[in-house]
Every structure is written in C-alpha cells, then in structure tokens.
C-alpha positions in Angstrom: 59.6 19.8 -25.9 60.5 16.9 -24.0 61.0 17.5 -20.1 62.0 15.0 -17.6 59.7 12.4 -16.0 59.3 12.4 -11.9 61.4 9.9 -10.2 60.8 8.6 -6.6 64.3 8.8 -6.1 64.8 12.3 -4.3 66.8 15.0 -6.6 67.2 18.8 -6.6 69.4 20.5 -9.8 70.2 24.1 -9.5 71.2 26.3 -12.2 72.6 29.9 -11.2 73.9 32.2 -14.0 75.5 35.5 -14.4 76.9 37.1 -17.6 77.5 41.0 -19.5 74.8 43.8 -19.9 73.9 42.5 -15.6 71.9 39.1 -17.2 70.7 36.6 -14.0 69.7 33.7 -14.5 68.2 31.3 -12.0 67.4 27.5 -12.5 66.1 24.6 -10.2 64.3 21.3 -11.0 63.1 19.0 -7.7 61.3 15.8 -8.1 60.5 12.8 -5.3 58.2 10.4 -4.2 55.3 11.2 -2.6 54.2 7.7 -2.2 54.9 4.5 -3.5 53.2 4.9 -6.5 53.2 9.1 -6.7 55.9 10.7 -7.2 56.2 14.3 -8.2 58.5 16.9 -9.7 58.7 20.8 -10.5 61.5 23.1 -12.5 61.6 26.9 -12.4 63.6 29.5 -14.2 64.2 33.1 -13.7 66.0 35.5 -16.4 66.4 38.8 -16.3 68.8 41.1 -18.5 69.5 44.8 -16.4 71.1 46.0 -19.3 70.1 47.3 -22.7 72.5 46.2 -25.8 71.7 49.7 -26.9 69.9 52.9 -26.4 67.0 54.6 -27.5 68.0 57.5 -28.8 64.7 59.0 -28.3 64.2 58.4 -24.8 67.6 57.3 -23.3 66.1 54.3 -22.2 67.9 50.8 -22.5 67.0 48.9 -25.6 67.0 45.2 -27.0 67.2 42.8 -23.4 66.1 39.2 -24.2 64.9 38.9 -20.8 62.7 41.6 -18.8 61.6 39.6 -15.6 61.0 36.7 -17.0 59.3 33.5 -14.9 58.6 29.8 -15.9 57.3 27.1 -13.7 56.3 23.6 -14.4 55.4 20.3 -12.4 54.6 17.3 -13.0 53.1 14.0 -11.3 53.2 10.5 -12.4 50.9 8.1 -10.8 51.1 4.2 -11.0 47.8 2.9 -9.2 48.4 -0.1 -10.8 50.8 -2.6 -12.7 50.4 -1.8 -16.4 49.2 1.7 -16.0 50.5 5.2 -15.9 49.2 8.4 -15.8 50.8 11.6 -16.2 49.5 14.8 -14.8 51.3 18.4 -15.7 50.9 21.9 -15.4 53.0 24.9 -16.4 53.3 29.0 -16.7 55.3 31.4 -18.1 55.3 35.3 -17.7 58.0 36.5 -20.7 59.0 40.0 -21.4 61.9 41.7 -24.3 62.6 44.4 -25.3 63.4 44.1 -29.4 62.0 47.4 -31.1 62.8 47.6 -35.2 65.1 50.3 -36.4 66.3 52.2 -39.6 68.5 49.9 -41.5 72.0 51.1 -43.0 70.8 53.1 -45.7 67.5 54.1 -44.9 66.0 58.0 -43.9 62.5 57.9 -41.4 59.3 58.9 -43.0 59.9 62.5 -41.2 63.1 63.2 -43.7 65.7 63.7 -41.0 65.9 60.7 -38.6 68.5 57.7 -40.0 70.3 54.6 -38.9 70.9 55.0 -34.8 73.7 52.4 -34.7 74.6 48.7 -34.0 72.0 48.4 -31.3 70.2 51.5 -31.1 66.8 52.8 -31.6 64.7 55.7 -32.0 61.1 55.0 -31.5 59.3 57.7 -29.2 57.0 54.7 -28.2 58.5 52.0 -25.6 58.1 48.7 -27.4 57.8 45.4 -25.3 56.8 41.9 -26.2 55.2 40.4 -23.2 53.3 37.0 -23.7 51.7 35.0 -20.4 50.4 31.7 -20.8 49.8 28.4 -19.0 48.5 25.2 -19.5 47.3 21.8 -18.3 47.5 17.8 -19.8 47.2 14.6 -18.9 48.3 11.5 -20.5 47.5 7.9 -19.9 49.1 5.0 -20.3 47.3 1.8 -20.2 48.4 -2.0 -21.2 45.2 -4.0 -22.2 45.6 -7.6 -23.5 49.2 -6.8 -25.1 47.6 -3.8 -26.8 49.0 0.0 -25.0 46.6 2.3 -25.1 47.6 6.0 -24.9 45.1 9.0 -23.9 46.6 12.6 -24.1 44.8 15.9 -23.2 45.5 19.6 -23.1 44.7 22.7 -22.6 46.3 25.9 -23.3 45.7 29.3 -23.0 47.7 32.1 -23.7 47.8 36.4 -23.9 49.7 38.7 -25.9 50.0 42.7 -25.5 52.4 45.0 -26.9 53.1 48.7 -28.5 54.0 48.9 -31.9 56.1 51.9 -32.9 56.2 51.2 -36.9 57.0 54.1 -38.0 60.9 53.9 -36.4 60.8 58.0 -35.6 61.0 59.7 -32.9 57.4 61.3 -34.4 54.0 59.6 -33.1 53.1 58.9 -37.2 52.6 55.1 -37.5 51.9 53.6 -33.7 49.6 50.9 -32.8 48.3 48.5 -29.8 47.9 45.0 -30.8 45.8 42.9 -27.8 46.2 38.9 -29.2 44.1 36.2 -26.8 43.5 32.0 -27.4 43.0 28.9 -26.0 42.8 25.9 -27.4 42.3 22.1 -26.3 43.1 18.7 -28.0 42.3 15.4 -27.1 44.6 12.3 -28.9 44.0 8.7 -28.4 45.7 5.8 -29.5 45.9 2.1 -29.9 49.3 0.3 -30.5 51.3 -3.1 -30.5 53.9 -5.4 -32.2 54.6 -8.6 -33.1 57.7 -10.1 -33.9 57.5 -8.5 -37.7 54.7 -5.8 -37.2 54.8 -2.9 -35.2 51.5 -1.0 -36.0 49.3 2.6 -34.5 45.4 3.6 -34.6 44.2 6.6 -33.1 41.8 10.1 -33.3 42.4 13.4 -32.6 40.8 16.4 -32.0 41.7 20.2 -31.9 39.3 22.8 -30.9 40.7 26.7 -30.8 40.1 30.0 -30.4 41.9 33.7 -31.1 41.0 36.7 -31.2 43.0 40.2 -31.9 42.0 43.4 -31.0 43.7 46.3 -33.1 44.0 49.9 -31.7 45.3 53.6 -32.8 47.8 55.2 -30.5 48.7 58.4 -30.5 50.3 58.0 -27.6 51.3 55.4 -25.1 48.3 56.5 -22.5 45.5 56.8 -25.7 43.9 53.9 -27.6 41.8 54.4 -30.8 39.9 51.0 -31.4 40.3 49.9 -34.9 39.7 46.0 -35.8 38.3 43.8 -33.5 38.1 39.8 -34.7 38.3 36.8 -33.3 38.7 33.3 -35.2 37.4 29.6 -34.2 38.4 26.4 -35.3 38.0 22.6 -35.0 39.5 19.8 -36.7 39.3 16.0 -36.2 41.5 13.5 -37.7 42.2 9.4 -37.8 45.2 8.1 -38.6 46.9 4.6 -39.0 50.5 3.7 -39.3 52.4 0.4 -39.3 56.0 -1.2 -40.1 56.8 -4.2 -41.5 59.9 -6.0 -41.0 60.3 -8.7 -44.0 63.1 -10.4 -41.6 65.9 -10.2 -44.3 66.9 -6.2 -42.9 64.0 -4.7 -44.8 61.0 -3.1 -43.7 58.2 -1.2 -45.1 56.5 1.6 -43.4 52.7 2.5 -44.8 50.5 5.4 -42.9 47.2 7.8 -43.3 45.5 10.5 -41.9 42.9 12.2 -43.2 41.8 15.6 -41.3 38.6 17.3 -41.1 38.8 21.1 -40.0 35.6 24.0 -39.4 36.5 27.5 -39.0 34.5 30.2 -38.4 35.7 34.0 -38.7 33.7 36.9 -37.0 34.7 40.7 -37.1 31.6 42.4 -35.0 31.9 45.8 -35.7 31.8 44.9 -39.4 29.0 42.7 -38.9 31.2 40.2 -40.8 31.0 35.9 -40.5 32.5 33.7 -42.6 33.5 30.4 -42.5 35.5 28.0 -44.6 36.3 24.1 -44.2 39.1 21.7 -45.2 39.5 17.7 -45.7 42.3 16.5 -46.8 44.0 12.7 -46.2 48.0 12.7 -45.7 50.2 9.6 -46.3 53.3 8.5 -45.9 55.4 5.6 -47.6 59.0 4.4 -46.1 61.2 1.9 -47.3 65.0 1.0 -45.0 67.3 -1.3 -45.7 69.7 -2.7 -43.0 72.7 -4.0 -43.9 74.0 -4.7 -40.5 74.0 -2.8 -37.0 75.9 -0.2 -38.4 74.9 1.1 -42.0 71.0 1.6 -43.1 69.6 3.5 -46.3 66.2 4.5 -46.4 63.4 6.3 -49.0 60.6 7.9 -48.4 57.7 9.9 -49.6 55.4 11.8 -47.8 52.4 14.1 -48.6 50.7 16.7 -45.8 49.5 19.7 -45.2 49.5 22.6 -43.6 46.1 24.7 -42.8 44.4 27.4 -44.0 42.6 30.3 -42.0 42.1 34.0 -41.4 44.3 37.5 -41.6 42.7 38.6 -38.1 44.2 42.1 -37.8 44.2 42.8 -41.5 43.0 46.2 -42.8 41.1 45.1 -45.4 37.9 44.2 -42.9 37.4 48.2 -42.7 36.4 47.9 -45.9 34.4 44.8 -45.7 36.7 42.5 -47.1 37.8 39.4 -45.2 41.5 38.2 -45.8 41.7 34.6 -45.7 44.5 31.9 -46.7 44.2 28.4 -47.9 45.9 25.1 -47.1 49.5 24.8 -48.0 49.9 21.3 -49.7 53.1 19.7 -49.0 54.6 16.7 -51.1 58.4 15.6 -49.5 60.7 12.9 -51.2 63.5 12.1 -49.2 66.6 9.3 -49.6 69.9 8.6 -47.2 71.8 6.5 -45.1 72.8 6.3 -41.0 75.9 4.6 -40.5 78.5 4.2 -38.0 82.1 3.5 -38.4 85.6 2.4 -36.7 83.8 0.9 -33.4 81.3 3.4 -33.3 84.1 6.6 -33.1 82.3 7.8 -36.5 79.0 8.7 -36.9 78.0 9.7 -40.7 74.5 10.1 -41.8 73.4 11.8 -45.3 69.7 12.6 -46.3 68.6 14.6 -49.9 65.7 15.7 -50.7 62.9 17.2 -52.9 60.0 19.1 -51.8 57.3 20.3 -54.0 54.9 22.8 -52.5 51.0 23.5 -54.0 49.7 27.1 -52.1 52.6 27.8 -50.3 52.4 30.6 -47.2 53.9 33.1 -47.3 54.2 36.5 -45.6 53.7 40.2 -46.5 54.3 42.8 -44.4 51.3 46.0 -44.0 51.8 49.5 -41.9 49.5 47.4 -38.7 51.4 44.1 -39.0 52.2 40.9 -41.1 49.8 39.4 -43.4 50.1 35.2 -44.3 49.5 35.1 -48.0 49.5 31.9 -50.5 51.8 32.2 -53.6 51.1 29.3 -56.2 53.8 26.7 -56.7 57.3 26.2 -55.0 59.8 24.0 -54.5 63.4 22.9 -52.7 66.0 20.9 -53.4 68.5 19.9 -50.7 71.6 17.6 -49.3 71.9 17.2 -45.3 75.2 16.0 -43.8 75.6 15.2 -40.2 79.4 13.9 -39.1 80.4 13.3 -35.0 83.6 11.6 -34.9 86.0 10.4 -31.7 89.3 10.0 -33.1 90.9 9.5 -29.7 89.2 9.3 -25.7 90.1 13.4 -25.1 88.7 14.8 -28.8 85.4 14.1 -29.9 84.1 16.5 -32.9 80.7 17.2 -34.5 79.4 18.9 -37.2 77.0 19.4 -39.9 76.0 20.5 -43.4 73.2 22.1 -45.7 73.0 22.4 -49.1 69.1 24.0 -49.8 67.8 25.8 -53.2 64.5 26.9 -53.0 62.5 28.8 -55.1 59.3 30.0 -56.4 57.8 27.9 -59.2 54.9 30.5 -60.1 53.9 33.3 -58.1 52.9 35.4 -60.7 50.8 38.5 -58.6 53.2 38.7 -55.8 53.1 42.2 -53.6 56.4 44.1 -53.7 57.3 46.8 -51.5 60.2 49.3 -53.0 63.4 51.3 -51.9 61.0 54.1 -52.2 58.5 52.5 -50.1 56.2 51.8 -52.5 53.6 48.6 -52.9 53.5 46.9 -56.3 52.7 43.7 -58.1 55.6 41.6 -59.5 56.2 38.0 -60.9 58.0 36.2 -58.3 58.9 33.5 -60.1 62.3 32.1 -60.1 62.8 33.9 -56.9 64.3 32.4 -54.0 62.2 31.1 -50.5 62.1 33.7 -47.4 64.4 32.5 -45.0 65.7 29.8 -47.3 70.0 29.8 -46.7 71.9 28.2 -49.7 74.3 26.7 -47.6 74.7 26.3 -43.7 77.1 24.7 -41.5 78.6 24.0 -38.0 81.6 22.1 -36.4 81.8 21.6 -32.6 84.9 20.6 -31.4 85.3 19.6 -27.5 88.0 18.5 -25.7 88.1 15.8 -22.5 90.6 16.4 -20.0 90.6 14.4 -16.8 92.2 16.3 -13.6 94.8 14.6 -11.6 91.6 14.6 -8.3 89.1 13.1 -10.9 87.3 16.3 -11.9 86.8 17.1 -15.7 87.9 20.1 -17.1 85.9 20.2 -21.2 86.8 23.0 -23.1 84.7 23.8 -26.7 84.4 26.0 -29.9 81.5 25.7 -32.2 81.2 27.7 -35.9 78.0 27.9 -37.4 78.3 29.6 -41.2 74.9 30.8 -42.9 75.0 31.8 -46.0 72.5 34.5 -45.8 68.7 34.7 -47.3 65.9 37.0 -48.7 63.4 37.8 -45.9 60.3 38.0 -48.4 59.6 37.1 -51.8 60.4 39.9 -53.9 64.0 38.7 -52.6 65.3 42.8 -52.0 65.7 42.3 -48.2 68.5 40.0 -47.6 70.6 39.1 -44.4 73.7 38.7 -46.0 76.2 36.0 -44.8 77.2 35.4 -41.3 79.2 33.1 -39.1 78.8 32.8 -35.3 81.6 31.5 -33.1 80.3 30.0 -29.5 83.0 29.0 -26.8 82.7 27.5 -23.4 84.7 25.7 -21.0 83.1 23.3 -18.3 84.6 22.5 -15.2 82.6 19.0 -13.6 83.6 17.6 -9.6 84.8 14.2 -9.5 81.0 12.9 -8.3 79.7 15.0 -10.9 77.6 17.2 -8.0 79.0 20.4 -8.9 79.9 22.2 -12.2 81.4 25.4 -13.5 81.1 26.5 -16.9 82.0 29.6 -18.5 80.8 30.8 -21.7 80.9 33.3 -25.0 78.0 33.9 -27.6 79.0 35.4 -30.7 82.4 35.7 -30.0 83.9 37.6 -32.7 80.6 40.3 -32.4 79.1 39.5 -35.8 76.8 42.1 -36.7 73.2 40.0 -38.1 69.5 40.2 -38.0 66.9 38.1 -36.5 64.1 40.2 -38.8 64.2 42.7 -41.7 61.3 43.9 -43.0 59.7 46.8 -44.8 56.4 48.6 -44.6 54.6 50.8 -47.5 55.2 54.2 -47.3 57.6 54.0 -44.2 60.7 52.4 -45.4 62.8 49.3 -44.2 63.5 48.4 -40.3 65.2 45.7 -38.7 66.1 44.0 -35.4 69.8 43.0 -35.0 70.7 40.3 -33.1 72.9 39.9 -29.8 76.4 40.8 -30.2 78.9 39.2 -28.1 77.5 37.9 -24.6 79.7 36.6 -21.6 79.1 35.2 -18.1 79.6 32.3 -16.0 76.6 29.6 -14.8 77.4 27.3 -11.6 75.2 24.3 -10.9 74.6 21.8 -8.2 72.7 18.7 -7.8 71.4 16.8 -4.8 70.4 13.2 -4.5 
C-alpha cells in the first residue's frame, strides 16, 4: 500500500461517514513543513458499525459488524538534509475488531441433531466470536544519489497480535470451542543500487527477512476457562540477491533479463512436545520480458517468469500431540504471459489484453481440521486464462470502464487429496481434474459514471458499477461451491466549485445479493459459512484545507 508523501505545503483532508446498521466512520490526513527541509504528515481513521447484520440466536446479541471500534494511525516524515538525498521515516498502528462467526449452511443440521440454518445473517454459537488483530510498525527508507548511481535503503519492522474465540461447532452446545492466541514480528532490510543510460536502465540489490510466530492453542469450555493444548512457535530467515535490467535496442524493442536467488533457514519448536525441527530452501527465480512499441499508443509484450513461494510449518496442527510435525514445501511457480496496451481515438479508448498460462510444481493448498486450517501441498496444477481491461470516453460527460476474466484452473495430479463428506466424514480422493479453490471461470465489471457540470461550477458525478463472478469451489474436493453472484454498487458525488468540499452518497450490494466470503467444512461437524454484507447505505462528507 502506497500512502501519500508529506508536503511542506500545509493541508488537512477530512473524511466523515455515516451509513445503515448506525456505521461511523471518521477520516483525517494533515501534513506540513516543519522546516525547510522536514516536513511531516499523519492520517487517522475511525470505524465503527453499532449494528449487527443479524442476530445470534443463542444469545440475542448483534452479529456480523465489519467494524467494532476500530482505530488506525500513521505518520510520516520526509527529511531532505541535503541536495540528492531523501529519507523517509514512518510509523503506524492499528487496533481492528469484527464480528463474523460461521453458521449452518442451507441444508445442514448441528452436530447436536436439532439446531439448523438461523437465516440470512444469523447465528447460533453459545460462544461470542470476535476477530481482533493489533499491530504496528516502523521503516525507514533512504534515498541517496551517488555519482549518477541512486542508491535506495529500506527497513522495517513489524509486529503484530492476534486473539480470538472459536465456536466451531456452530451450536448453541459448548461441543467443539477453542482459543487461538497468534503473535510475530518480523524485520527486513532491502538495499539497492540503480541507474540508466540512454538504452539501459538496470537494478542490484540484497535483502533480508528475519521472522518470528508463534500460536498458542487452547480448550474452552467456556468463554472464562482455557485448557492449554499446542503451544509452537516458528523462526525464519531468508537472504536474497537479485539483478534486473532493460534494454532498449532503439527501434521500439526492449529486452528485459532478471535473477534472484533466495536462501531461507527455519527452525520449528513445539516445547511441550520437546519437538525441533528445521528445514531450508534455495532456490534462484528469473524472469525474461520481451515489448514491442509500435508507437505511443499500441505495445505487445511476452514474458516468462519462474518463482516461488515458501515452505514452512502447520503451527496449530493436531498432529504435534502425537509427535508428528506438519510441515509444507515450496510452491514452485512457472507464469507465461503475452498481450498488448494500446490506446485509441485521441486517447478516449483504453484497451489492453493479457493471456496467460501458469504451471504450478507443489501447489498450497488448504484443508480444514475441527482446531483450524491446515496449508497442504497437492502435486501439479495449472491455469489458463484471458484478461480484458476496456475505459472508454465517448463524449466529455460519459466516461466507462470495465473488465474481463476468462480463468480455468485445475489440478494436474493430486492423487491423495483429503475429502471431507455431506456426512461429515474425512477421506482420501484423487483430485485430479478438479478445479482450483477460489478459482472463478469467468468474472467481470463495468463502471459507468457520468460528468455533469452545475450552472455555479460544482460537479454533480453520478455511477453504477456490476461486478459478475461466476462462482468457485472453496477446497479441492470441489463439493463446497459459492455459486454465481453479481454485485451492483451506486454512488453519486456532489464536488464545490474549488473542489474543498464534497458530498457523496452511496449503496453496496444494491440488489441484496445473498453470497459468502468463506464456506468450509469440518470432520465430524458439518459445513458452516460466513455470508457476506447485504445491502449497505449512508452518506460520507469531506473537506480539505490548504
């Protein structure tokens, strides 16, 4: 995420929000100079959502609020002690808090043989389930021109907390609950070397990662009692060099040629078990990039690039009671990729096209357990795909956007693949031939907005977006599926003549399609899911101050 720079030129933006189900929101960014070569800036958000989209059913409580008291800050200072040289310094924090306990799907009965589906946004856990995460961090980045070389430094450091309830049994009966403590912190150091020439534009750096988490699994019986159950913790360091440069051959063609290669230690510890283990990975990535320019306005491009993704360790997973660590490997990644970017009628139409192929080696997966999710590696996959993206101006008061997917993805082998049943059951099938998780056939979206200048010089910009998803299989036996769904979002901005003051009022999900942000099933308790928002309303105001 990309957040603005500090500007000596005073400015204060303010954000103030109100929508359905009493949701606040509160927004403000300030930045100035301090000095002449300081200048500083800060942003802060507040959300909070008073009301439940449904009930629990168990306790009368409101249930599923993306926003329970939520806080954010971050500033930033940019320092110029001298010409050539910049240095960034920022900090931030964030407190979050939902509320987005699983429930009963359609066609499901609890695990106590009377409880069922609660309804669009209902629930029936007897245990209160929150997500809370806190977390802050620090980095500095450097910017220094040596000799017509830029070197760049870049350091952080991050530490976050996680603590929640987990009701997983989805009855109002205290069968399946659990307490799930998460902790890390990790810090990373990048530095790089770059420059150009007329023809060559090339990078050198290193980088280093060094992290740590830990997860501490409990029993409860109740929302007062904790049984200890797995305690482990997980360290990790990886260093890496890497080189990239582009050549232009001055005829509209240039070649692009890079490498890393990646070095990583971890080490796994579960105390009460008096388990250590360790594992290591080295592996080199590359990339290879050819474009063509035929003029300003149309390029085509190919390109092949291999990477990874890394291994590591199942830290909550029951299998360390019985002395048996669960680890995963690598993923191996190999993309091919070929398209154009063009631009048409004096700029008004914007058309770029990109397919694909990806071939996966050890591909992660997930698999769900009674105390959590489990990352597992199937064998072999691989996806096919075709990406449209279209933003057209046919005349100064329409402009229109939109974009298309065309993905197939699929298991090549995954031969020993864990299945869980209707009847809650575990097994062993051949995946193969099945389709990704979360792996759409097709997706889409068009945006249309209107411009329509006032008489006193305000703007008045009404628009509708539809986004259509196809629907997908949450895991790889490809039984849970979110079927197909299309959201419709609508807003209409009001701007002030100097642009200091805005109104803007807003719909999600207009038509209240009925979806899920996660399905998932559990042996010997049966399928659950979290739907998502239905439709959402308010108005936001904002100001800014120069």
């Amino acid at each position: 995420i990309i957040t603005r720079k500090p500007s000596h030129t005073p400015e204060l933006d303010t954000t103030l929000t109100y929508g359905n189900y009493d949701t606040v929101g509160v927004g403000a960014y300030a930045t100035t100079g301090l000095t002449d070569n300081v200048a500083v800036g800060i942003s802060a958000q507040y959300a909070d959502q008073g009301e439940g989209y449904g009930t629990n059913l168990a306790s009368g409580d409101d249930v599923y609020m993306s926003a329970l008291d939520n806080i954010s800050v971050r500033g930033k200072m940019l320092l110029t002690p001298a010409a050539g040289t910049e240095i960034l310094l920022s900090a931030d924090y964030a407190k979050l808090r939902n509320s987005a306990p699983y429930q009963l799907t359609e066609d499901e009965i609890g695990v106590d043989g009377v409880t069922t589906y609660p309804g669009d946004h209902n629930s029936t856990n007897d245990l209160p389930m929150f997500n809370p995460f806190e977390g802050w961090g620090l980095s500095a980045k450097v910017d220094q021109e040596v000799g017509g070389v830029d070197f760049t430094s870049i350091t952080s450091y991050r530490n976050v907390v996680g603590n929640f309830l987990s009701d997983s049994d989805y009855v109002p009966v205290p069968i399946s609950h659990a307490f799930y403590a998460t902790r890390g912190h990790a810090f990373s150091q990048e530095l790089q070397l770059a420059g150009a020439t007329d023809n060559f534009n090339w990078i050198v750096g290193a980088y280093y990662f060094d992290i740590f988490g830990g997860a501490n699994l409990s029993l409860t019986p109740d929302p007062t009692t904790t049984i200890p159950l797995i305690l482990s913790q997980q360290e990790g360091q990886s260093l890496a060099g890497f080189a990239q440069g582009t050549y232009d051959f001055g005829t509209g063609t240039s070649l692009t040629l890079g490498a890393r290669y990646t070095k990583e230690w971890q080490n796994f510890a579960y105390p009460a078990g008096s388990i250590t283990e360790k594992q290591d990975f080295a592996k080199p990535s590359w990339r290879v990039a050819l474009d063509h320019k035929f003029n300003e306005d149309l390029m085509i491009f190919a390109s092949y690039n291999n990477s990874f993704k890394s291994g590591g360790y199942n830290l909550a997973s029951p299998t360390l009671l019985g002395g048996l660590v669960n680890q995963f490997d690598p993923e191996v990644l190999q993309s091919f990729e070929v398209g154009l970017k063009s631009q048409w009628y004096d700029d008004r139409l914007r058309l770029n096209v990109t397919a694909f192929h990806y071939i996966y080696d050890d591909i992660q997966t997930a698999f769900v357990i009674p105390q959590g999710i489990l990352t597992l590696n199937a064998a072999e996959a691989s996806t096919d795909g075709l990406e449209i993206e279209v933003a057209a101006k046919p005349t100064e008061l329409l402009e229109l956007s939109g974009g298309l997917s065309i993905m197939k993805g699929e298991y090549d082998s995954y031969p020993n693949a864990p299945a869980i049943g209707e009847d809650a059951v575990q097994s062993t099938i051949d995946a193969s031939g099945n389709e990704l998780l979360v792996t759409p056939r097709y997706t889409g979206s068009l945006t249309a907005t209107l411009n329509l200048p006032m008489s006193n010089g305000s703007m008045v910009r009404p628009s509708v977006t539809a986004s259509y998803n196809d629907g997908f299989y949450w895991f790889a036996d490809n039984r849970l599926e979110t079927p197909a769904y299309t959201i419709v979002n609508a807003q209409v901005a009001w701007t002030s003549p100097d642009e200091k003051y805005g109104v803007r009022l807003w719909a999600k999900n207009l038509t209240d399609e009925y979806y899920y942000v996660a399905r998932l099933s559990r042996a010997g308790i049966g399928d659950s899911q979290v739907p998502a928002a239905p439709m959402t309303f308010g108005v936001t105001l904002n100001a800014k101050f120069k």
